[in-house]
Steps between C-alpha positions, in 0.01 A plus 500: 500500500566668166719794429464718179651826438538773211795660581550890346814675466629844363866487363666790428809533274794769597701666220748220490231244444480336796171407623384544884158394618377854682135292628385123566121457553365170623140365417496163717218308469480185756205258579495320795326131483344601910362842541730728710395839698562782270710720783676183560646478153562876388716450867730229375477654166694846628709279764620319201561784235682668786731229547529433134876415432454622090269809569776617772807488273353673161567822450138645437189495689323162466116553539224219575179510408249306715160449251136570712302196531 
């Protein structure tokens, strides 16, 4: 398997200069060495950004973007 990623963010700086990330978008790419069923992986795919222990404690939305094949 093989996991690449090009992670976005917007920070945003307050009037004291503090910086606060207000959005998190996710472009994973993964590759699978055995073919897999395409409903089958955008499944475990939500189960596991659901579940996600650093998406749940952030304080902005943290979107994924599945590519198209």
């Amino acid at each position: 398997m093989e996991y690449h990623d090009s992670p976005e963010g917007t920070l945003t700086m307050d009037a004291d200069g503090i910086g606060k990330f207000t959005s998190i978008v996710l472009n994973p790419a993964v590759v699978f060495l055995d073919p897999m069923d395409e409903s089958l992986l955008k499944s475990l795919h939500e189960k596991a950004h659901q579940h996600c222990f650093i998406a749940n404690t952030l304080n902005c939305p943290v979107e994924v973007k599945i590519p198209n094949h």
